[in-house]
C-alpha positions in Angstrom: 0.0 0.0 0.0 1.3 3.1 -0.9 2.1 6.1 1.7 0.5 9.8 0.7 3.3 12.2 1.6 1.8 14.5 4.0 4.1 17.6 3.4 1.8 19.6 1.6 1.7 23.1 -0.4 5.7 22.7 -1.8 4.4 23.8 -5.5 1.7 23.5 -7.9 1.1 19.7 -9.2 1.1 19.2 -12.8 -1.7 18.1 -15.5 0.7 15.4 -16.4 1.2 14.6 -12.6 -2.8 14.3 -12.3 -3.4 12.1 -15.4 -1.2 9.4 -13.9 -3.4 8.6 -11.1 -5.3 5.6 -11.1 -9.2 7.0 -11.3 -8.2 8.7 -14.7 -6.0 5.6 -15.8 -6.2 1.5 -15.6 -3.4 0.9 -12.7 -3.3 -0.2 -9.5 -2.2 1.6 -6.9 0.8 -0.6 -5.9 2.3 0.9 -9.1 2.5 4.1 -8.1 5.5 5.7 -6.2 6.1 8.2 -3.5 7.3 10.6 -6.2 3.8 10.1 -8.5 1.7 11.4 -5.8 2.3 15.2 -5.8 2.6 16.7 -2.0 -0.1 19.6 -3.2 -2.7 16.6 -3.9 -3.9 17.4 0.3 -4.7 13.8 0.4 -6.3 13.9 3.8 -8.9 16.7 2.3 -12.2 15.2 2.5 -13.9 13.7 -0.8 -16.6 16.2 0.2 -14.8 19.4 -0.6 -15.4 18.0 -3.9 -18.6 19.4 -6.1 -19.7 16.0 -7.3 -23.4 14.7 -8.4 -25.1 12.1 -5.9 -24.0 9.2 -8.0 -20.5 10.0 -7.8 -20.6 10.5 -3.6 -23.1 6.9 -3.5 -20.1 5.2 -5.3 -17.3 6.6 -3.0 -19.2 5.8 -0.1 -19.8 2.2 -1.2 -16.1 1.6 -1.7 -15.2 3.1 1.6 -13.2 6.1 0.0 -13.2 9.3 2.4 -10.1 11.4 1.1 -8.6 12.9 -1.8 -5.8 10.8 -1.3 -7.9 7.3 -1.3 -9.8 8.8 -4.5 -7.0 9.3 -6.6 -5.5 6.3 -5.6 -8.2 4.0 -6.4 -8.0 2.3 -10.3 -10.9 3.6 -12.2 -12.7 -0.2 -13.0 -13.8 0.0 -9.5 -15.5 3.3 -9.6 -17.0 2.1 -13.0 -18.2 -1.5 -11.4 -20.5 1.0 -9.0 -23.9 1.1 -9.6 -25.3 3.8 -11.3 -21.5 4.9 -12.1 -20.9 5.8 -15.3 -18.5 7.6 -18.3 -21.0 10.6 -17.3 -19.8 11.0 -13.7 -16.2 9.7 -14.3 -16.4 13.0 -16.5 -18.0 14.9 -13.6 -14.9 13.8 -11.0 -12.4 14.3 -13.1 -13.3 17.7 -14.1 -13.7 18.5 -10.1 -10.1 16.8 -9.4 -8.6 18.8 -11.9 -10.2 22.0 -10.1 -9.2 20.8 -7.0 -5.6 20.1 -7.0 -4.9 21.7 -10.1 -6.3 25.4 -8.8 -5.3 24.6 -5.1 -9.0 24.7 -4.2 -10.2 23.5 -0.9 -8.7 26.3 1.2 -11.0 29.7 2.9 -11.4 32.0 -0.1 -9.5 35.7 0.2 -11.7 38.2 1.9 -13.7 36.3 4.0 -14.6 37.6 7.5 -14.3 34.9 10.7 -14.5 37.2 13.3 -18.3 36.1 13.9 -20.4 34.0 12.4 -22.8 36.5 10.4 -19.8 37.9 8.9 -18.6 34.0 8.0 -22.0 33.9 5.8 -22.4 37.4 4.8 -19.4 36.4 2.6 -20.5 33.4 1.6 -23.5 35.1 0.6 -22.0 38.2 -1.3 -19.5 35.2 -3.4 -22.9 33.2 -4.0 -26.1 35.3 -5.4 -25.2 38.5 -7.7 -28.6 39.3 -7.4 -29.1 42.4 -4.2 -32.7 40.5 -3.7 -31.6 36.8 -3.0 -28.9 38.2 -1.0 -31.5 39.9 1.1 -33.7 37.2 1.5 -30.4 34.8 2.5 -29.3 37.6 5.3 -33.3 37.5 6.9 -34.1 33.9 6.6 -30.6 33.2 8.3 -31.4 35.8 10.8 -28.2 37.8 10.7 -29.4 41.5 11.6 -30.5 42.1 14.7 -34.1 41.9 13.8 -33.8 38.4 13.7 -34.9 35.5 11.3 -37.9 36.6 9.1 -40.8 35.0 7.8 -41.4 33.7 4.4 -45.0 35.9 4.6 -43.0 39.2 5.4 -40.2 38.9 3.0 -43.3 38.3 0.1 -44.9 41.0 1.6 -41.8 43.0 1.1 -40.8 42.0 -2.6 -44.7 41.6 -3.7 -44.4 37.6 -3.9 -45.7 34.6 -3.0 -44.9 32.3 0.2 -43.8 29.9 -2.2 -41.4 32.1 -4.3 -39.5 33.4 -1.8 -39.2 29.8 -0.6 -37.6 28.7 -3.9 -35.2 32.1 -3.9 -34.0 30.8 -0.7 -33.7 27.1 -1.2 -32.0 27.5 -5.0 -29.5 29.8 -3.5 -28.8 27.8 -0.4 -28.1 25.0 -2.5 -25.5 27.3 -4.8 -24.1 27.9 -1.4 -23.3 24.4 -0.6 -21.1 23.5 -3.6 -19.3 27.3 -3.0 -19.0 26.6 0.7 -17.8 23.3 0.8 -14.6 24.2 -1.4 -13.9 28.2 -1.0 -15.5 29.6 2.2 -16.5 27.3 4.9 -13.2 25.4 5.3 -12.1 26.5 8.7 -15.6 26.6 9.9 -16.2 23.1 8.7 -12.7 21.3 10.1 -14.4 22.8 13.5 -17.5 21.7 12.9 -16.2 17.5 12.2 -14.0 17.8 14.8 -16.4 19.1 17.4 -18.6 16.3 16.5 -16.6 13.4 16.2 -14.8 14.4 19.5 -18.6 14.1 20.6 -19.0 10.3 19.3 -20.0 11.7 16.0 -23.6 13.0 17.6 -24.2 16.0 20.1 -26.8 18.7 21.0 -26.6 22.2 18.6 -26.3 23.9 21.1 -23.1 22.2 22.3 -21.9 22.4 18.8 -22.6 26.2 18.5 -21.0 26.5 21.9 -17.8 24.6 20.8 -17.1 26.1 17.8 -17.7 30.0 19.1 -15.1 29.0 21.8 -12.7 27.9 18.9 -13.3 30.5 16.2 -13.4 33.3 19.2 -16.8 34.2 17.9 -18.2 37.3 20.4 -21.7 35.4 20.5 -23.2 32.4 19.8 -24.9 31.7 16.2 -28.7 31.2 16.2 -29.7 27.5 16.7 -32.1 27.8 13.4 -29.4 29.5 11.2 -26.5 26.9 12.3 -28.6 23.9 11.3 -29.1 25.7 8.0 -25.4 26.5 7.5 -24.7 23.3 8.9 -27.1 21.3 6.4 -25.0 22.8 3.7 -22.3 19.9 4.0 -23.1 16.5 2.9 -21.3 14.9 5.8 -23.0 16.8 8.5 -26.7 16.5 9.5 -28.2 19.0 11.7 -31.8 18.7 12.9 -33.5 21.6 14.0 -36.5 19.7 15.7 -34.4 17.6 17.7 -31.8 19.9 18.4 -28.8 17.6 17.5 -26.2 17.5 14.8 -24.5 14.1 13.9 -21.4 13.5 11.3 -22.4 11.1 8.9 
């Protein structure tokens, strides 16, 4: 089995470096050497930071893959013997891998704001919907002024729509935000987050989680329990449940 070098960020890998690896060739990994995997692969980066369709994350999850570095070391016949896996989302993953450790993705995007956590989405927010409207209706239905979280009947009363439309402006953007925020913005917030959680035996209360992750981002207040679960839902390995008041890793 072959060891990921784990000093990372020495330079840029190469499109040459990338094609070598097993999910875009026919190789096993025992054929590989220390030298083929390039230290700026981040191996231990989670699969997740990757923008992939559902059948691409069923398929990795049914082989057991979790990081970069077991994705790119696994021969592409066994993604392919996957159900549901096909040349369509072998195209998808290898256009996202060659984003990913080609561009150096994966890391918190220039200009964001962690000093609390409505700053944390405001930029998320201002990087996800050009539009002044959506970005409105993100800021109220997260509850980040001090007027707190608003309803869907007076945001339509605002902008002259229905219940239902401004329900669709906030769940299409919210699910722009996820692919932005698992790669660009969120990646400090979301290292907290897993390892809050699994220090917890992968399950705890949101309000411990909100509690543990203000303590370690120095946050001067806690983040609204209904807000968090949203922010939270936005990563496919975390599951926050408002109702019940817990959030587990899955």
């Amino acid at each position: 089995m072959i060891t990921v070098p784990d000093d990372l960020g020495r330079s840029a890998c190469t499109r040459e470096q990338l094609e070598k690896m097993p999910v875009f060739v026919a190789r096993h990994p025992a054929e590989l050497t220390p030298e083929t995997l390039h230290p700026s692969y981040r191996p231990r980066a989670s699969v997740y930071e990757l923008s992939l369709n559902g059948r691409a994350f069923k398929a990795l999850e049914a082989l057991g893959v979790r990081t970069v570095g077991e994705l790119v070391t696994t021969p592409r016949e066994r993604l392919m013997d996957q159900w549901g896996f096909g040349p369509r989302s072998l195209g998808i993953l290898h256009d996202e891998l060659r984003r990913f450790l080609l561009d150096r993705a994966g890391q918190s995007a220039p200009g964001v704001d962690l000093s609390s956590f409505s700053q944390l989405v405001r930029s998320l927010i201002r990087l996800t919907s050009p539009e002044p409207r959506d970005r409105d209706v993100l800021e109220k239905r997260l509850g980040l002024d001090d007027a707190g979280i608003w309803s869907l009947g007076r945001l339509a009363e605002k902008y002259g729509l229905t219940r239902e439309r401004i329900r669709q402006i906030e769940s299409a953007n919210l699910e722009t935000m996820a692919l932005r925020a698992r790669r660009e913005v969120f990646a400090d917030l979301w290292q907290h987050v897993l390892d809050v959680v699994t220090e917890a035996g992968r399950r705890c209360t949101l309000d411990y989680a909100a509690g543990e992750v203000t303590h370690r981002l120095r946050w001067p207040r806690r983040p609204n329990r209904k807000a968090l679960a949203k922010v939270l839902d936005l990563h496919p390995e975390i599951r926050a449940d408002i109702r019940s008041g817990t959030v587990q890793r899955w």
